[in-house]
Backbone bond lengths (Angstrom), bond angles and torsions (degrees), N, CA, C in turn:
res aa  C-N    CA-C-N  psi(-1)  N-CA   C-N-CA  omega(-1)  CA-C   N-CA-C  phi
1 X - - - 1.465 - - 1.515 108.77 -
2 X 1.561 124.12 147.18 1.214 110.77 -163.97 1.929 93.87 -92.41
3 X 1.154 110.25 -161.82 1.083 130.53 175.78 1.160 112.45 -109.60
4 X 1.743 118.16 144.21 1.425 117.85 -137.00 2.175 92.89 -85.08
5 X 1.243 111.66 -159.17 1.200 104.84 179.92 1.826 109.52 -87.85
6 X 1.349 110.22 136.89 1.420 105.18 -166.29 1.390 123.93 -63.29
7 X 1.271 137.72 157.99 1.012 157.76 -167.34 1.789 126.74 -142.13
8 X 1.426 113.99 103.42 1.494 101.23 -151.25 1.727 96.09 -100.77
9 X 1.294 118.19 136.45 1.505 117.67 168.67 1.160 119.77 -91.89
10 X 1.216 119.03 86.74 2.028 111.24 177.66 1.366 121.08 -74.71
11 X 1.523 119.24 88.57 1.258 141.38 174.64 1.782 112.62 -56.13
12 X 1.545 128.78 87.76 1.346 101.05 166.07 1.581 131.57 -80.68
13 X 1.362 112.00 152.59 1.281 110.75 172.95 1.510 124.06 -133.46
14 X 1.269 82.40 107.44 1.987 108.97 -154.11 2.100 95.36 -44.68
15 X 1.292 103.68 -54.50 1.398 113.94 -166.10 1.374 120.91 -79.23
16 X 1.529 101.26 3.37 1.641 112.65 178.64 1.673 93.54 -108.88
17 X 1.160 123.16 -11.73 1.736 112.66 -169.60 1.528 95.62 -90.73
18 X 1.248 105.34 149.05 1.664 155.36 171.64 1.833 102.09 -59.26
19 X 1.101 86.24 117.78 1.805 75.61 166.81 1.412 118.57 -65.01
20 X 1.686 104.76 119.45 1.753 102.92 168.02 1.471 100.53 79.06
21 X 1.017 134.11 8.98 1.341 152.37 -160.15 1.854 95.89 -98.29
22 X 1.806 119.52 146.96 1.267 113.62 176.20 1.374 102.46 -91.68
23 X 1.501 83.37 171.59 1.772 110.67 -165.66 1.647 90.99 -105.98
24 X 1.327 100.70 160.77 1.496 128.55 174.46 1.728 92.58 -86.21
25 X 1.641 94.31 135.90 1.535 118.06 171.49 1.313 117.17 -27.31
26 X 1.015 116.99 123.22 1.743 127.57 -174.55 1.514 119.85 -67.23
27 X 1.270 112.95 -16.33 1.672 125.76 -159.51 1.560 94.80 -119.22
28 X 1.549 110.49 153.37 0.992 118.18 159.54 1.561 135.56 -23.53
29 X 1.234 158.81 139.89 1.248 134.29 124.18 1.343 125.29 -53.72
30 X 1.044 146.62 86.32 1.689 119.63 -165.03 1.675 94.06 -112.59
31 X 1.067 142.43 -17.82 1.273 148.53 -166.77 1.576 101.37 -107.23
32 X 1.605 91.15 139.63 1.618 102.54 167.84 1.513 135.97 -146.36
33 X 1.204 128.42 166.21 1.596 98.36 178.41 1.659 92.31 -152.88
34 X 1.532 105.74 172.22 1.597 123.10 170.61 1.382 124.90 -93.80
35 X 1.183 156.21 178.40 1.338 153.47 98.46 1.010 132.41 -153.27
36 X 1.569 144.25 172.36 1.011 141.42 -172.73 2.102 97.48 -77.29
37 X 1.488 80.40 158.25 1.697 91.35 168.26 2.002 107.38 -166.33
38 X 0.929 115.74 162.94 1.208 125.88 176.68 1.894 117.84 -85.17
39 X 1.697 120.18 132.10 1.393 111.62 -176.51 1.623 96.42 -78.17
40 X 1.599 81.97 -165.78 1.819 88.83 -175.95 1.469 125.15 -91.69
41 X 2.188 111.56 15.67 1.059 117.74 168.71 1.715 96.58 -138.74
42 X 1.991 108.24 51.46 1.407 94.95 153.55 1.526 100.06 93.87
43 X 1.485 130.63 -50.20 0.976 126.89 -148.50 1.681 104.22 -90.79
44 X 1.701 110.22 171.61 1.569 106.03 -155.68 1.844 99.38 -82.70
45 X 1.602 97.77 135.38 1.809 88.11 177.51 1.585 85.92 -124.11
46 X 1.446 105.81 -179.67 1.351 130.28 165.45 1.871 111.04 -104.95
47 X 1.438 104.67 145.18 1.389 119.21 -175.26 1.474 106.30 -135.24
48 X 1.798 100.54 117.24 1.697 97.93 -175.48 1.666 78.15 -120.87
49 X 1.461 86.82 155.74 1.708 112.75 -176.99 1.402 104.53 -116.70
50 X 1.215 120.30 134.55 1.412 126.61 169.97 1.719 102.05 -99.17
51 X 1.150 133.60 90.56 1.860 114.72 155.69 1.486 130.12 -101.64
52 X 1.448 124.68 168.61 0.879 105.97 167.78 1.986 121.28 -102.63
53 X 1.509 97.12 17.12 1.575 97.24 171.35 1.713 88.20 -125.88
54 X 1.562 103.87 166.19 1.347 114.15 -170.76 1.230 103.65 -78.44
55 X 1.570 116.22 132.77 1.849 116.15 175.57 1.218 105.85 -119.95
56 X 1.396 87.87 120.98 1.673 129.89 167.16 1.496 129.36 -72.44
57 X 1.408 121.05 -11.15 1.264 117.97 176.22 1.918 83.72 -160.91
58 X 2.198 89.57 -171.34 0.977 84.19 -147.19 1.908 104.35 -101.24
59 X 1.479 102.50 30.75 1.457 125.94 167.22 1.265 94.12 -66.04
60 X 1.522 110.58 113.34 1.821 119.74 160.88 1.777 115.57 -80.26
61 X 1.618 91.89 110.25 1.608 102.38 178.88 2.074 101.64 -46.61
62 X 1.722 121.73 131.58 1.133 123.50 170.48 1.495 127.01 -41.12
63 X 1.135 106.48 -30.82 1.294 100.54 -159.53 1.815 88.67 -117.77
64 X 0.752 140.27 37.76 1.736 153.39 159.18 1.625 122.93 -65.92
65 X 0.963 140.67 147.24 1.126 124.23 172.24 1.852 109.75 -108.35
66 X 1.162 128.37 129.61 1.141 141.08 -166.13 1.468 117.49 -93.82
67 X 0.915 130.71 98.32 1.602 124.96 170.74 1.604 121.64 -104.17
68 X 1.228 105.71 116.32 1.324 113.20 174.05 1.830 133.90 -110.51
69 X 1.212 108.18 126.57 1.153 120.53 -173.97 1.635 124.89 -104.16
70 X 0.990 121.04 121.66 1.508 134.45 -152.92 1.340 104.82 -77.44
71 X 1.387 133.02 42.95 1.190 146.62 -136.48 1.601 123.01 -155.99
72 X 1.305 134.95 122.94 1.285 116.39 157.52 1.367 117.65 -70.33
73 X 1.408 113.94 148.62 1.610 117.41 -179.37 1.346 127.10 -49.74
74 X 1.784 117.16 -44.78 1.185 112.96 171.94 1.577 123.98 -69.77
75 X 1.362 101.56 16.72 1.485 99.94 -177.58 1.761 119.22 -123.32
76 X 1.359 89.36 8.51 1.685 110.53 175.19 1.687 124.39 -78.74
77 X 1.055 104.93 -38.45 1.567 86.75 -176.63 1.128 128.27 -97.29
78 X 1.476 96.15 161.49 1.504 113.50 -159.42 1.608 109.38 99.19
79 X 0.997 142.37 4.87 1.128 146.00 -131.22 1.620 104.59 -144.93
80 X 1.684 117.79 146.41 1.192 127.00 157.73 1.386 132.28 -131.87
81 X 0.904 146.43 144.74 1.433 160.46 -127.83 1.865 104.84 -155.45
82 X 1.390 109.78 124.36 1.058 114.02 169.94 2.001 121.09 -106.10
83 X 0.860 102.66 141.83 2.130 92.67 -173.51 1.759 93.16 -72.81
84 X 1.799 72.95 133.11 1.657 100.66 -164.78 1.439 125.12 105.43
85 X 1.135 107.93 0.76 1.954 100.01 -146.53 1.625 70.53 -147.68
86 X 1.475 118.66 98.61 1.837 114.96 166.19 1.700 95.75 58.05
87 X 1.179 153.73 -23.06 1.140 146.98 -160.83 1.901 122.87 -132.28
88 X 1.535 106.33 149.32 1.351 87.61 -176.03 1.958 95.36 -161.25
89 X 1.264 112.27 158.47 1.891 100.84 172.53 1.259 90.61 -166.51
90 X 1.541 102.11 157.19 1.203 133.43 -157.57 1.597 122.50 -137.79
91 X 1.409 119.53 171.29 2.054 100.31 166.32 1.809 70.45 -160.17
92 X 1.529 102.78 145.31 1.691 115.38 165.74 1.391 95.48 -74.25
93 X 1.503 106.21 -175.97 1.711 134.66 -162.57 1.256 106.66 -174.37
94 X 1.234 119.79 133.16 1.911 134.95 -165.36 1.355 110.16 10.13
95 X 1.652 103.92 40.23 1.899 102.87 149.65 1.460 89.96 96.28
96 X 1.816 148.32 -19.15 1.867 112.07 -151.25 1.721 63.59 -168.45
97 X 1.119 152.57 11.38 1.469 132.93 163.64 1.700 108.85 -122.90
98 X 1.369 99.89 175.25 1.489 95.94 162.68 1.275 118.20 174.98
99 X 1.348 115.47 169.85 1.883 106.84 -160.58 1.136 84.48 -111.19
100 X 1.505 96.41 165.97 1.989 114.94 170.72 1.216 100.81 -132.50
101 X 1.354 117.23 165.63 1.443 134.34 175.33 1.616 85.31 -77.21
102 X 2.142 93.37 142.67 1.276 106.20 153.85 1.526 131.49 -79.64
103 X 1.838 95.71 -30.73 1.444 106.49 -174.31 1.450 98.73 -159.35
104 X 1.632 106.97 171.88 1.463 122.83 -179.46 1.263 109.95 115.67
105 X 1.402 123.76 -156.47 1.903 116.46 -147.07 1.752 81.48 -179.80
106 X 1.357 85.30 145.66 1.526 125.68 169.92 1.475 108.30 -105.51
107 X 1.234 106.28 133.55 1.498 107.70 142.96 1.398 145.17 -158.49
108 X 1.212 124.21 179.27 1.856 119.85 -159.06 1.147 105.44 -106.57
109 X 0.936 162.84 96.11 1.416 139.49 133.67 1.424 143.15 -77.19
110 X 1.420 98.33 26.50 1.669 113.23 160.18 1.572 107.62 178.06
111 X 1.309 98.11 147.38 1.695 111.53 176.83 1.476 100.36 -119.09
112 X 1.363 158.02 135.20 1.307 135.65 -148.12 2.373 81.34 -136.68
113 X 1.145 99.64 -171.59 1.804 102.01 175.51 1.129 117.57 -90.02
114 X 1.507 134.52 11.68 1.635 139.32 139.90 1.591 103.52 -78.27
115 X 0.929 138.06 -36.91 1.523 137.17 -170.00 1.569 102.60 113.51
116 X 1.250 113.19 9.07 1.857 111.00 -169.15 1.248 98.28 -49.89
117 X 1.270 133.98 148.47 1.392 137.31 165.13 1.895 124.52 -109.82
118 X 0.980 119.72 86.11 1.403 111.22 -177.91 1.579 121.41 -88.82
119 X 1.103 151.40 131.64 1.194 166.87 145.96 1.458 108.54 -145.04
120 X 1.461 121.62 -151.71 1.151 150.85 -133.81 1.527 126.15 -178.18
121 X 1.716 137.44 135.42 1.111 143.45 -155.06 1.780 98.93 -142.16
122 X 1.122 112.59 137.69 1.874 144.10 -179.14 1.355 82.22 -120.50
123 X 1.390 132.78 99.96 1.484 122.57 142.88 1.590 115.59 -115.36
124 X 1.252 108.72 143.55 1.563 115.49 162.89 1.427 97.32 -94.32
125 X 1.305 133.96 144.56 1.580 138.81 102.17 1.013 124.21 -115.45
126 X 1.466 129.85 177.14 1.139 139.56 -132.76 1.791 130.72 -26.60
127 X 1.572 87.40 -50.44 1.807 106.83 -170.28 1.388 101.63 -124.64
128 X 1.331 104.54 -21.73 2.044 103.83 -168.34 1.859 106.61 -120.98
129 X 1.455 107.68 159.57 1.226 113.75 169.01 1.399 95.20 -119.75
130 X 1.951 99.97 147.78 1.272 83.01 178.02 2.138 89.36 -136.07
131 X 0.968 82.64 128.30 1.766 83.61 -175.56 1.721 109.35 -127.74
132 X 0.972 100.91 112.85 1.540 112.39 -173.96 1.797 113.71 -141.95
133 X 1.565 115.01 159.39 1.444 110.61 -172.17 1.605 94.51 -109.95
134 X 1.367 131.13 155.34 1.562 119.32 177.71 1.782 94.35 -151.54
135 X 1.613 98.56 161.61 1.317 116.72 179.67 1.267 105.35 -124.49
136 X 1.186 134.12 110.67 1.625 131.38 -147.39 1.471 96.55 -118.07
137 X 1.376 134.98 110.51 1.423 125.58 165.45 1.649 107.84 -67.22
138 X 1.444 113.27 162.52 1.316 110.52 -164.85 2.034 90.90 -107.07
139 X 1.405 94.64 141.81 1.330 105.03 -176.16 1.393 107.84 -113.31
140 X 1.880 138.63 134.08 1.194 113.89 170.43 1.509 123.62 -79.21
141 X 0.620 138.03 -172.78 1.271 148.49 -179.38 1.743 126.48 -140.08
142 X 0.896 144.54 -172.80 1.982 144.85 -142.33 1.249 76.09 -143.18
143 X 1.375 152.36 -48.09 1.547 140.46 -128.89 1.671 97.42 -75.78
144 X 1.264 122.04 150.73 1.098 137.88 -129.10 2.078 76.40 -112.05
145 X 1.452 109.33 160.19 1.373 112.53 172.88 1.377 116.31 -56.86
146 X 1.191 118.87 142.16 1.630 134.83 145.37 1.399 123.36 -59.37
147 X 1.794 128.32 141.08 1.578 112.21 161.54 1.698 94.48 -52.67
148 X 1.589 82.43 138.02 1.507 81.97 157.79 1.670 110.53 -64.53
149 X 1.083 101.06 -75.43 1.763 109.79 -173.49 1.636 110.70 -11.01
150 X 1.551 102.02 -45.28 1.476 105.29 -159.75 1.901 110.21 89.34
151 X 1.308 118.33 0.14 0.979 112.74 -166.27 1.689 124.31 -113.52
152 X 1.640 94.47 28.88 1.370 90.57 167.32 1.651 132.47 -67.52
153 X 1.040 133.26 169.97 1.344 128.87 -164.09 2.367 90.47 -79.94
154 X 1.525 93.02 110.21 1.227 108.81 176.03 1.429 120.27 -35.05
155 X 1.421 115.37 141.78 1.746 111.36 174.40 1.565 94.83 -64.48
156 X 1.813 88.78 172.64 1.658 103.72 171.68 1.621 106.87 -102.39
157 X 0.925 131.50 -150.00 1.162 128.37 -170.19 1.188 102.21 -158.57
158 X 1.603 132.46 62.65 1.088 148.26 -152.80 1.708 87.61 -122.99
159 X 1.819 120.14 131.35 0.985 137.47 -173.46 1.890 109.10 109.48
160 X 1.846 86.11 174.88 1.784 92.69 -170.50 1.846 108.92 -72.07
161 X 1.223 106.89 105.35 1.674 75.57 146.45 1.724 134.90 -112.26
162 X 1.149 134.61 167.67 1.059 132.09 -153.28 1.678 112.00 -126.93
163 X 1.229 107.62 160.69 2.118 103.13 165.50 1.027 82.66 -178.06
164 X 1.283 109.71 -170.68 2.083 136.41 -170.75 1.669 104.85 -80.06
165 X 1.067 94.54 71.16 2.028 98.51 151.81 1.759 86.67 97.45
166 X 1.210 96.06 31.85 1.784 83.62 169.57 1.907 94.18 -168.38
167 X 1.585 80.54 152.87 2.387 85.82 -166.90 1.843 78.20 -160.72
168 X 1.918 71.03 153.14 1.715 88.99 170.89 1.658 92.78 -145.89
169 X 1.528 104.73 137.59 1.234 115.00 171.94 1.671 121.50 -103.27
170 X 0.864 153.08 97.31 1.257 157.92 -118.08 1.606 109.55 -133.08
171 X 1.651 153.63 125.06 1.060 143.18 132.79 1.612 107.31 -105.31
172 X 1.680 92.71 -151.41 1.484 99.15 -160.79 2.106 110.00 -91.83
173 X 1.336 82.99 8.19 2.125 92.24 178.25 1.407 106.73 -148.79
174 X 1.442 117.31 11.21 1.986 104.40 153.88 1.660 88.74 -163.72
175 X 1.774 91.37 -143.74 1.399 111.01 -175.29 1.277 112.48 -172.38
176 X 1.528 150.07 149.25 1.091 134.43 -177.85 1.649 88.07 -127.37
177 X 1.499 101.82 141.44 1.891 111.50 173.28 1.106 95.02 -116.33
178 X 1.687 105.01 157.34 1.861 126.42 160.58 1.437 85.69 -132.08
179 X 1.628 106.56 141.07 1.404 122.50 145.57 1.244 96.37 -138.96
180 X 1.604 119.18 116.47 1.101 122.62 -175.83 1.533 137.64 60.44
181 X 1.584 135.79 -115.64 1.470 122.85 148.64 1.020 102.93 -83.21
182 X 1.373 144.13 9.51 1.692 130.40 -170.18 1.452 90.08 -95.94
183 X 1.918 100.81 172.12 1.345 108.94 177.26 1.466 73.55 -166.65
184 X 1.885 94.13 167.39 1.329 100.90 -175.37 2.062 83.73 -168.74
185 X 1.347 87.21 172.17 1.469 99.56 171.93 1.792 112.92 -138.15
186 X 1.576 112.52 166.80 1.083 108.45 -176.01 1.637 89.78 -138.84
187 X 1.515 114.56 128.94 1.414 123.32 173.95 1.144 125.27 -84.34
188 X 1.260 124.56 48.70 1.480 131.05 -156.15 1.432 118.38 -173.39
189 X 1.360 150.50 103.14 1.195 151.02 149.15 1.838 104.22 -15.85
190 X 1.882 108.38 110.65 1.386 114.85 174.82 1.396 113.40 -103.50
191 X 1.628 87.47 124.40 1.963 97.08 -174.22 1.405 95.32 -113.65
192 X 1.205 117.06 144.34 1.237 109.42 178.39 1.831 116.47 -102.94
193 X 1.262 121.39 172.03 1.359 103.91 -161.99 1.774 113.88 -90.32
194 X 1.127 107.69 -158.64 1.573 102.44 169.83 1.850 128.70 -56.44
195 X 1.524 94.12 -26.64 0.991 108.80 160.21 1.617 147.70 -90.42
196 X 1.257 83.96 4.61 1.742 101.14 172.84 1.350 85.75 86.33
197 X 1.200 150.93 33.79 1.568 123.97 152.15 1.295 134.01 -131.45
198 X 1.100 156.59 169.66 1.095 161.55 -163.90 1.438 143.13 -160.23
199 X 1.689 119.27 114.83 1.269 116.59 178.88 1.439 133.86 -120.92
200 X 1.423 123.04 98.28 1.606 134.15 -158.61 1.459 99.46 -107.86
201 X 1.403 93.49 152.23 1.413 107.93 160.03 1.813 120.79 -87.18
202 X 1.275 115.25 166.83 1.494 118.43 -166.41 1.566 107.13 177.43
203 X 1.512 115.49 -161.87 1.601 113.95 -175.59 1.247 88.16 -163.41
204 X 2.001 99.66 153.88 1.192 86.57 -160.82 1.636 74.97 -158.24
205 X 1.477 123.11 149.54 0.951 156.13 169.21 1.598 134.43 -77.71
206 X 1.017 140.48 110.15 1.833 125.99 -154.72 1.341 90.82 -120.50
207 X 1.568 130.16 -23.03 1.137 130.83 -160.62 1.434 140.48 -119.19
208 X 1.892 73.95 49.11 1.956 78.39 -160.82 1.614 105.41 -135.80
209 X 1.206 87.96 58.43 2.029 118.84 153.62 1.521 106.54 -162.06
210 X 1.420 96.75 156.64 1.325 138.54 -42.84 1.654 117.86 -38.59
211 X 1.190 116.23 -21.60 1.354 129.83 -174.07 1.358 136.24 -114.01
212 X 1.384 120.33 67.65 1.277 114.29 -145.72 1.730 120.50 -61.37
213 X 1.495 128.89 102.54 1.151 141.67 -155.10 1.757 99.17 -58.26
214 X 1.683 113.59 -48.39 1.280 144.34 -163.72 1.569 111.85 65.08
215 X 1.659 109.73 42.21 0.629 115.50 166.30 1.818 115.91 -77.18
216 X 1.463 137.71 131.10 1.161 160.87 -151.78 1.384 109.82 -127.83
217 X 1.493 117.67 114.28 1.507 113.67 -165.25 2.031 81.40 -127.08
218 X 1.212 102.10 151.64 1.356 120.10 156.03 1.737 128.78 -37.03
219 X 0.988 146.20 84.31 1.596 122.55 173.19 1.878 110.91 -132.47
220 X 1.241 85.85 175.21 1.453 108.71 -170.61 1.807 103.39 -102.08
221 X 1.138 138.66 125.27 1.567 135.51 -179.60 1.435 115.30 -122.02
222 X 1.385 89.19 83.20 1.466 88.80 171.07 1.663 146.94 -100.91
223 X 1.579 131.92 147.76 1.379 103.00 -158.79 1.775 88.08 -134.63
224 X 1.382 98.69 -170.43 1.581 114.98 142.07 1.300 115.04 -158.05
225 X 0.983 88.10 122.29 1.508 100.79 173.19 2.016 124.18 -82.97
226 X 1.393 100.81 136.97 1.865 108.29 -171.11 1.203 90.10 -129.88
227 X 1.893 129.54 102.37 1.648 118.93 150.26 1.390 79.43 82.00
228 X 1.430 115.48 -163.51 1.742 146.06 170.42 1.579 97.36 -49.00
229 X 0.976 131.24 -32.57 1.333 128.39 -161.17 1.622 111.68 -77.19
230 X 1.203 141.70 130.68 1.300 152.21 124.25 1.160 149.40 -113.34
231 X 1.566 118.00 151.78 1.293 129.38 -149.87 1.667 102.50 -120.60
232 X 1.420 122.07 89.43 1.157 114.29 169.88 1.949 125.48 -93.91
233 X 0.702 119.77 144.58 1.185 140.98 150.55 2.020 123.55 -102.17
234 X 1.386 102.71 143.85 1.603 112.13 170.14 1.661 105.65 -136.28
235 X 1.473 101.13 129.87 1.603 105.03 165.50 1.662 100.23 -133.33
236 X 1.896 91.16 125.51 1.428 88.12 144.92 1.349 130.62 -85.35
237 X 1.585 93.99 151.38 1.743 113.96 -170.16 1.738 103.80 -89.05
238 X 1.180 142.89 7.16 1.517 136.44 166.84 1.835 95.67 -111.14
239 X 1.441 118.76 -12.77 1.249 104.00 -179.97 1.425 128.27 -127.82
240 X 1.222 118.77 -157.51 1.547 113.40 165.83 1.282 122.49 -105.02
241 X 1.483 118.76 33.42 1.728 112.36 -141.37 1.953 86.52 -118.25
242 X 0.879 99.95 113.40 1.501 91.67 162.95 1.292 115.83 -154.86
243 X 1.800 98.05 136.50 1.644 119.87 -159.48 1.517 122.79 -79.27
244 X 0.859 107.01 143.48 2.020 83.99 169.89 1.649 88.25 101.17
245 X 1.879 95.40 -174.52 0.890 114.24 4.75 2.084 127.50 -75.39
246 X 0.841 114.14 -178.25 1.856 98.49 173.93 1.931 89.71 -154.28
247 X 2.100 92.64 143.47 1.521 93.81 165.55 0.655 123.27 -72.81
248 X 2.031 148.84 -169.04 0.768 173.23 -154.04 1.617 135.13 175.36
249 X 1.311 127.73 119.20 1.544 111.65 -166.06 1.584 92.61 -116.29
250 X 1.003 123.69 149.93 1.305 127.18 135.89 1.270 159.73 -55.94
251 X 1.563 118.63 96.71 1.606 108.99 172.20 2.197 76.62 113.00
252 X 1.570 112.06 -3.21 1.494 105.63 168.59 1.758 106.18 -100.13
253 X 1.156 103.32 145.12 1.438 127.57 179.27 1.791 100.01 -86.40
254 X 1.514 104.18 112.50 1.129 115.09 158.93 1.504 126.58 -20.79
255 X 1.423 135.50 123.17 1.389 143.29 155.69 1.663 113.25 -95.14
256 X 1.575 99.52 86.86 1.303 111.32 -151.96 2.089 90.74 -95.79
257 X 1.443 120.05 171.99 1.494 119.80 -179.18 1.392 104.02 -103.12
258 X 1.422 118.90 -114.64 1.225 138.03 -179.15 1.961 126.13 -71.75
259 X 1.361 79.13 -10.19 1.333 93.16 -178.12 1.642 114.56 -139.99
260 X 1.428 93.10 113.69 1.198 90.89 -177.33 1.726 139.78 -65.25
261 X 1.380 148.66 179.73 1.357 141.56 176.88 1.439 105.37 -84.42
262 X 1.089 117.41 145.20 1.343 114.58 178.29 1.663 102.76 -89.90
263 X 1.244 141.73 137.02 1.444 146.99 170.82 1.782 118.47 -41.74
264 X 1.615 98.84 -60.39 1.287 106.79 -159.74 1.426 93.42 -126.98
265 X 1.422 85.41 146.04 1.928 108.31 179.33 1.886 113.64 -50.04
């Protein structure tokens, strides 16, 4: 039996929101759709759309929320997915930003012989929950094949990415991080693995506001990366201090505080 037509509950939560921080879509989701899309090493994922007008092709309405599953379609149901774990979703914000879920789980409980996809999504982000059940017709799409395997030799992650009071600048032989007044560097071009993640060594600094000591402690920087989206973490290795975790988008310019980003590695 399919699942009835969706219905989205936008839960706010006054004491979980961000100062000045955006809100989750005001309107229903009641509309949904399927399609193929590519993960963030090439390999074939699934892309369910939450809107609140009906989508007809495979133009994603802006203000939609996007969930992606690290998955080919015929291999989804029955199945659940937690954000982070094979899974990840998103909604844009004034056109060139956008929030992601911190936490919560997707799931399938049927793939039918159109590819329709029915389950249901529990997401938190930032200020709102949004938990709704959907019946997604499957739409094709132009996008060109995926390795199947998934196992092409992974992109690098060369360029700015950006989030709230934390940036990483990235080429093809280091990287420079900010979390906050800290900064740190990584001596090494970071690729991430088949799985979108990654763990390098680097050094990193805690003590450089107001006065930068230049003192340089040992750490490990680890992330994973989903799409544009990343999730870094930093631990130093002589201490107990570890930052993060904090997002990161790609191709966004840091919204740095008191201390500014440094440009170059």
């Amino acid at each position: 039996m399919g699942i009835p037509k969706s219905v989205a509950r936008l839960v706010s939560f006054a004491a979980l929101a961000v100062a000045c921080g955006p809100s989750g879509p005001t309107n229903e989701l009641r509309y949904a759709a399927a399609m193929f899309t590519c993960g963030p090493v090439d390999q074939p994922a699934t892309l369910i759309v939450l809107a609140r007008e009906p989508i007809r092709s495979a133009q994603v309405p802006d203000d939609a929320v996007r969930v992606t599953i690290l998955e080919p379609v015929d291999t989804l149901a029955g199945r659940t997915w937690h954000i982070g774990d094979q899974a990840g979703a998103f909604y844009l914000v004034g056109g060139d930003g956008q929030v992601s879920a911190t936490t919560g789980s997707v799931t399938v409980t049927q793939v039918d012989a159109t590819k329709r996809v029915d389950g249901g999504v529990n997401l938190l982000f930032s200020s709102w929950l949004l938990v709704t059940e959907f019946s997604a017709p499957w739409i094709e799409t132009l996008l060109g094949p995926c390795d199947p395997t998934g196992l092409k030799p992974p992109k690098d992650l060369a360029g700015t990415w950006g989030g709230d009071n934390a940036g990483l600048i990235a080429d093809d032989t280091s990287a420079h991080v900010h979390i906050g007044c800290t900064y740190g560097n990584v001596h090494q071009q970071i690729v991430p693995n088949a799985d979108g993640r990654f763990d390098v060594p680097g050094e990193h600094n805690i003590t450089a506001h107001p006065v930068d000591r230049g003192i340089f402690h040992p750490a490990r920087f680890r992330g994973l990366v989903r799409g544009s989206n990343m999730t870094l973490t930093i631990q130093l290795t002589d201490t107990t201090v570890t930052l993060g975790p904090v997002l990161l988008v790609y191709g966004k310019e840091p919204r740095m505080g008191p201390c500014p980003i440094c440009r170059r590695p």
